[in-house]
N, C-alpha and C positions, 0 to 999 in steps of 0.2 A: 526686669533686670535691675540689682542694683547698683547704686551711684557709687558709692562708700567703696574706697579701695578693700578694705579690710575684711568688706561683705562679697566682694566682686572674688577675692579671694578665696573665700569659705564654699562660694560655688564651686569653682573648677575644683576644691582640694574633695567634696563629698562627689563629685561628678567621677573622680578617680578611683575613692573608697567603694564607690558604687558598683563601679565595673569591675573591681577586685571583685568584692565580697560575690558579683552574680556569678564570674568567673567560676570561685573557687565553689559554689554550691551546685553550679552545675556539673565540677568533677566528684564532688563527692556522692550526688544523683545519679551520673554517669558509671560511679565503681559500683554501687549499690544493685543498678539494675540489671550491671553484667553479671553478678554474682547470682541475682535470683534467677535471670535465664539460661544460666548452666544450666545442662545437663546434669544428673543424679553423677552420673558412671564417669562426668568430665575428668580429665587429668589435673588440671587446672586448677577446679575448684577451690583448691585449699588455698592457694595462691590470691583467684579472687575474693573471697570470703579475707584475707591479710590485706589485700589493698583497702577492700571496704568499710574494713573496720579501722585503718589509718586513715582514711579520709574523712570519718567519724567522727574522730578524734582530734584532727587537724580541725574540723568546722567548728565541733566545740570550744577549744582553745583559744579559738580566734573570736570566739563570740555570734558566730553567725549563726549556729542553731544551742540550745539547750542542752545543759550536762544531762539531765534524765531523759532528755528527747535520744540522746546520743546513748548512752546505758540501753535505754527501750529498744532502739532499732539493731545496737550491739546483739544483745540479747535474743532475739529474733532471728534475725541472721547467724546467730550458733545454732538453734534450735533448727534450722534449716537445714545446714551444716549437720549434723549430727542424726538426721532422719533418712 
């Protein structure tokens, strides 16, 4: 643990950033894998497939995953969509 107000600091403030960033990767993990276990015939689907790829986007932005990682799974997830 450290001494240094300044450091003692910098702990709790990434201890916060941490629980954000897991939070939000697990929603956007969370929209992704409802969409792939649609149903073909779901009503929904188009719906899911719009959250999925907003929370894509949201992660990217934020910096938690990669723009091409995010374009890739985007990508994907139409091709999905579309079969």
């Amino acid at each position: 643990m450290p001494v240094i107000k300044s450091a003692i600091e910098r702990v709790k403030t990434n201890e916060k950033a941490n629980k954000r960033n897991a939070s939000q990767l697990n929603q956007m993990r969370t929209a992704v894998k409802k969409f792939e276990k649609a149903d073909a015939n779901a009503d929904n689907r188009e719906e899911l497939f719009n959250n999925a790829v907003s929370a894509l986007d949201h992660a990217a932005s934020k910096g938690l995953i990669k723009a091409n990682k995010a374009a890739r799974n985007k990508s994907r997830l139409a091709n999905m969509l579309n079969k």
